[in-house]
Every structure is written in structure tokens, then in C-alpha cells.
N, C-alpha and C positions, 0 to 999 in steps of 0.2 A: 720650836713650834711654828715660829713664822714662814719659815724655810717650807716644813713641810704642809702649813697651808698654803703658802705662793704654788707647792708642786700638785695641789689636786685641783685647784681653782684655774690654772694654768689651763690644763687639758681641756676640761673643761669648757672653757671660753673660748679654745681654739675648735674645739667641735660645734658651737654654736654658730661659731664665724663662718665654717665650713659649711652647714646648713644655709645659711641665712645667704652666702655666696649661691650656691648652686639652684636653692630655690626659686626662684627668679626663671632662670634658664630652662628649668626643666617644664616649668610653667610654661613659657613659651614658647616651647617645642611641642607642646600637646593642643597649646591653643592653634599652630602653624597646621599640623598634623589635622586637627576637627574641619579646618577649612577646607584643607587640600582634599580630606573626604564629601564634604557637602557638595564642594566644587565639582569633582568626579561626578556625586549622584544627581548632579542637576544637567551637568552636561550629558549624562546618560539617559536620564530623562525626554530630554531635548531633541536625540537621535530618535526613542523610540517613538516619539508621540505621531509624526510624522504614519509611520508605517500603523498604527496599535488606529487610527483614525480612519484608514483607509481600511483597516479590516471589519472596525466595528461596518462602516458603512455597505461594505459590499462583501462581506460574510455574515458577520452577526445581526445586521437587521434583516438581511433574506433569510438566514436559520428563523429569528424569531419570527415573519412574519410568514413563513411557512408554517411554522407550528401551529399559527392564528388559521390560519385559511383550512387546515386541516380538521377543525372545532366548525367548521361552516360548512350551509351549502353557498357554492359561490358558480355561478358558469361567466365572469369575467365582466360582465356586465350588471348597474346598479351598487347596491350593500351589499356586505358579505349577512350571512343571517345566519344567527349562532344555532350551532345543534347538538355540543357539545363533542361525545363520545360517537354517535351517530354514523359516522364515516367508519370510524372504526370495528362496530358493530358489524356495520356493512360489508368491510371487508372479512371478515371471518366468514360470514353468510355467503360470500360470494364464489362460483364454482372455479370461476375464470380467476380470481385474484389466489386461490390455492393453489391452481397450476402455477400460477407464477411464481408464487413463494419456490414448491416442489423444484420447478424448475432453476429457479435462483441460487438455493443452495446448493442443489447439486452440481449445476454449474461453476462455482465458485470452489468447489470441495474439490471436486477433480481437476480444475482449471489448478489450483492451487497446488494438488500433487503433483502432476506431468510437470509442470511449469516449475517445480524445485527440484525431482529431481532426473529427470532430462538434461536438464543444464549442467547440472553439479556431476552427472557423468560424463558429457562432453565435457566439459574444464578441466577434469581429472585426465581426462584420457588426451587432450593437446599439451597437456603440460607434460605429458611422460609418454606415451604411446606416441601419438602425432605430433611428436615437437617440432618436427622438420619441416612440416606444413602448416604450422602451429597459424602464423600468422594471416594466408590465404583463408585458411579454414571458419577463423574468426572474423575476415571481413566479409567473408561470403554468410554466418551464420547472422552477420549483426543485420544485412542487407534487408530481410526482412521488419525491422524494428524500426528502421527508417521511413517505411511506410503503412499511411496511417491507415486505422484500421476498416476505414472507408474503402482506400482503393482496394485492400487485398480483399473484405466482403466480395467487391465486384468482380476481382481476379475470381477468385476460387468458388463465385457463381458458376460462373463462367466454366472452371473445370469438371464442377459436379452435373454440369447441363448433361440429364438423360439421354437426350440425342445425336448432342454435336459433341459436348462434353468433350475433353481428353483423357479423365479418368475412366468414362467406361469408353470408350474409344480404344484407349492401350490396353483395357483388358478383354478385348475380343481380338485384337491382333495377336495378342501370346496365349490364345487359347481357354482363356476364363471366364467365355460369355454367361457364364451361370454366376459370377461373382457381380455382375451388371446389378444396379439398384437404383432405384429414383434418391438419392440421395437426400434431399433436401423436402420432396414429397412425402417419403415415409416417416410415419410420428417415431417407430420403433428409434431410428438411423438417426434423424435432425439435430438429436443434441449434439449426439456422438460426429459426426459431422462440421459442426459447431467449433466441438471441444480441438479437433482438428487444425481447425484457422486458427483457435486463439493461440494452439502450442507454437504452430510453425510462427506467429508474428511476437512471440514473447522469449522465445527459446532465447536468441540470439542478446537481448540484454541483459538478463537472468545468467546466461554464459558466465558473460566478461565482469560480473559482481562477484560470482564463485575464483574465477580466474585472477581476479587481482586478488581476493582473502586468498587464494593458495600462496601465491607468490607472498605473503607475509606470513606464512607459516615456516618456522625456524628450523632450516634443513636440518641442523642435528640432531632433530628429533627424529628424523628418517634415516639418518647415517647410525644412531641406535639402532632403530627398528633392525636395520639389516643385520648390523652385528650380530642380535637375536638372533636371528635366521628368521625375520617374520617376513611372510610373503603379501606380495602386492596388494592381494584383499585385506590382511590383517592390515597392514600398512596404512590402506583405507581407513577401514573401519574403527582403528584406534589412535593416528594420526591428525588423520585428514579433517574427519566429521568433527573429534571435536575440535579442532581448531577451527574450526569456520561454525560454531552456535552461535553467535552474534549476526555475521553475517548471512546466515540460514534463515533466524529469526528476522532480519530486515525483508528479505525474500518471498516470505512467507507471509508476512503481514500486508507488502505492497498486493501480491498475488491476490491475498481474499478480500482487499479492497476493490481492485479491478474485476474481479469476479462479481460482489457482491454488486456494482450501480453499471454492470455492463449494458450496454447498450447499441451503440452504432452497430458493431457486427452485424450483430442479431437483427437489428431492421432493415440493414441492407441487404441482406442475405434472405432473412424470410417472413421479417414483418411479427414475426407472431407466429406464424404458420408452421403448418395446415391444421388448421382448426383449431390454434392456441397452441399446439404442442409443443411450440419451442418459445411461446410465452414467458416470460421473465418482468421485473419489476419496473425496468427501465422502459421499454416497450410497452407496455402497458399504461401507466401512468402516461405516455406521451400520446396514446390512443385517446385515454380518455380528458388531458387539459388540452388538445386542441379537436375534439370535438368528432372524432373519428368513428369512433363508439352511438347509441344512444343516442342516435336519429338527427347524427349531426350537432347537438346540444353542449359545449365544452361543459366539462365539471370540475375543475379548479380545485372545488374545494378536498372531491374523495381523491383528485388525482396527489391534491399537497399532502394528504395520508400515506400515501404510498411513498412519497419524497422522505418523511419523516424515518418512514421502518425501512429504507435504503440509507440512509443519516444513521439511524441505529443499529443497523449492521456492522457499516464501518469502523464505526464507535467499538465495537467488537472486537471487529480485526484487529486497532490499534491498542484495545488491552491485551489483546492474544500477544503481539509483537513486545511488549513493556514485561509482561509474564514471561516472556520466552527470552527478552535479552537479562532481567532481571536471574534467571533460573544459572544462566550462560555465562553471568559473574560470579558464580559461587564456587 
């Protein structure tokens, strides 16, 4: 009987010991372990505060205090004086802030298709058709992109000039003086015109984003395709495209943001004009907070309305972009 209580009491005691050893350690490893994560989140902290200060300051206090200004009339001078919705109102009522909407989105809409896929068929066609040229062709496309969109406004004034112009200039020396147009005078032609400059100065970046996603698309998906007997379009079409939805989706979202708050082109090029018809958001609001409009008078406050429903467009585009890469993981 002694025996075999020495043998259950035994174990026993030796698993206590075993506990009561390791205890300790494992405790200390988790207390080691909580530090070395607080440590991490503070020095994380540390890094970010720096930048998250600098944005509250010259991002979030401009959004929120544009949003103030927008609830007022303000012409820059004195108090702002609340009027609530007022501006907004105003702008619905207004004939000239509708073209600019009309104008905006369409802008934006078409600027957004040419500019996706113009590109994504030149990328397609250097990377297998023009590969031998591959390289000139992409420094000559990007050359554009380099320059802003200031000086090409004044370049491609300059080509649409009715009289001196080189566009109707080269089309009366090869026989197409009936294709001659005021370009930039007629309300029909101005966007379309427009839409022109923005393709030739966005093509060549928009390229080389389509051009590196191909080069990460897994050739043997193509050394299939062939096998199939699928030709170059299916190749396309069932390859290409969807290997590059992610990147399509990046493209797509920059595009209707630069569409939606565009601006310089358009004022260098035609202000507005002729008679508003190539009116857009950005131009307009810059009419009316420095004073251009309305007898000289700046108006701050309808112009920060406009700032706002250009803020909420973009706002747009980048759920369009989070819907479209979200869709592109599935």
C-alpha cells in the first residue's frame, strides 16, 4: 500500500514542479512580448504624428473651413454672414453654374474613357506589335506628360489659331479647306477641342501604368491562350483585360478625378468661353472668388460652394476606384 501510494503521489508532485518551473518563464515572455508591442505602437505613433499635423493643418482645416465659407456670403472682406443653404440654392437656380456642371461631367466622362482606353491600346500594341520600337515610342508618348498643362493650353492655342493656326493651315494645303473651323470659337467644337489636349497630354502616363500591369501578367497564360488556338483579340480580351482590373481601376479613378476639379487647360485655352460654353467648375468658381464675374465684386462664399461639389465629386471617383479594385479581388 505504501509503495503504491509513494507511486501516484510521486507523479503528481513531479507535475506540480513542472508547472510551478515553467510558470514564471512563460509569464515573462508575455510580459517581454506586451512591451515590445506598446514600444512598437508608440514609436508608430511618433512617426505618424508628425505628417497626420501637417495634414490636419493644410488639408482638414482648408476642407473644413471651406465648408464654413460655403454656408455664407463672404466677398473676402469684413465677417463671413451665415446664410446657410443659400449658396446652394443659388447654385441650382443658376443658368451659368448648370453649364458648368453639364460641362464638368462630360468632361470628366469622356476625358476618362479616351484616357483609359487609348492608352491601354497603345501598351498592348508596344508590348507585341511595336516591340522593336517599343522604347522610342514610349519616350516620345510620355514627352507630353512632362509638360504641364499650362504650357501645352498655350502650344495647342496656338495650333487651333483660325488664321495662323497649323491645324487649319495643314488642312488647306492637302485640300480640306471645308474641314477649316474656329475651333475654340465655336460652342458646338470647344469641348471636343478640349477633350483633345487633355488626351494628347495624359495618354503617355496612363501608357506606361497599362505597360508595366502587362509586363506582370503571367506569360503562361498566353502560351495557353495559344495553345487554344485563341487569337490576338481573344488573347485580349480574355487575358489582358482581366489581368490589369486593378490596375484599370487605379486609371480610372485618377482620370475622373482630373476631370472632375480640371481647370488650368480650360482657362488657358478659353477662360470659359465663348459665352460660358466651355464653362466648367473650376473656372468658374475662380471667376467668381476673385472677382471677375458680378461687377468686379469677389464672392468667396458661392464660389467655396462650388469648391465643395468639386471635393464631392472626387469623393466619388475614389469610391468608383475602391468599388472597382474591391470587385477586381474577387
Amino acid at each position: 500500500m505504501k509503495g503504491g501510494d509513494q507511486m501516484t503521489i510521486l507523479p503528481v508532485a513531479g507535475r506540480a514542479r513542472d508547472v510551478s518551473g515553467t510558470r514564471a518563464p512563460a509569464q515573462l515572455a508575455r510580459r517581454r512580448a506586451w512591451r515590445l508591442q506598446r514600444s512598437e505602437r508608440i514609436a508608430g505613433f511618433l512617426f505618424v504624428t508628425p505628417i497626420s499635423v501637417l495634414f490636419v493643418l493644410f488639408v482638414g482645416w482648408p476642407i473644413i473651413r471651406a465648408i464654413y465659407l460655403s454656408l455664407t456670403r463672404w466677398s473676402g472682406f469684413g465677417s463671413p454672414q451665415f446664410t446657410g443653404v443659400a449658396n446652394y440654392t443659388r447654385m441650382v437656380q443658376d443658368p451659368v453654374a448648370g453649364t458648368a456642371f453639364r460641362n464638368t461631367i462630360f468632361f470628366a466622362v469622356l476625358s476618362t474613357v479616351l484616357q483609359t482606353v487609348v492608352p491601354l491600346i497603345i501598351a498592348v500594341l508596344l508590348n507585341t506589335v511595336w516591340r522593336g520600337l517599343s522604347v522610342v515610342l514610349r519616350t516620345l508618348l510620355f514627352v507630353p506628360g512632362i509638360v504641364g498643362f499650362v504650357v501645352s493650353g498655350v502650344l495647342w492655342k496656338l495650333i487651333y489659331d483660325p488664321n495662323l493656326g497649323t491645324l487649319n493651315t495643314t488642312l488647306a494645303r492637302i485640300g480640306a479647306a471645308s474641314l477649316q473651323h474656329r475651333w475654340l470659337s465655336d460652342p458646338r467644337l470647344v469641348m471636343w477641342s478640349l477633350l483633345v489636349v487633355s488626351l494628347w497630354g495624359a495618354v503617355g502616363m496612363n501608357m506606361l501604368i497599362f505597360f508595366a500591369g502587362i509586363q506582370g501578367v503571367d506569360h503562361t497564360l498566353y502560351e495557353a491562350a495559344q495553345v487554344d488556338g485563341a487569337t490576338a483579340w481573344a488573347q485580349f480580351r480574355y487575358v489582358t483585360i482581366p489581368s490589369l482590373r486593378i490596375v484599370t481601376a487605379i486609371v480610372i479613378s485618377l482620370n475622373l478625378m482630373n476631370g472632375f476639379k480640371v481647370f488650368d487647360l480650360v482657362y488657358v485655352m478659353t477662360a470659359g468661353g465663348p459665352n460660358h460654353a466651355s464653362e466648367v467648375f473650376g473656372t468658374y468658381l475662380y471667376s467668381l472668388a476673385f472677382g471677375s464675374t458680378a461687377g468686379s465684386i469677389p464672392q468667396l462664399g458661392y464660389g467655396s460652394a462650388f469648391s465643395v461639389i468639386v471635393m464631392a465629386l472626387c469623393s466619388v471617383a475614389v469610391l468608383v476606384q475602391m468599388l472597382l479594385t474591391r470587385m477586381a479581388r474577387r
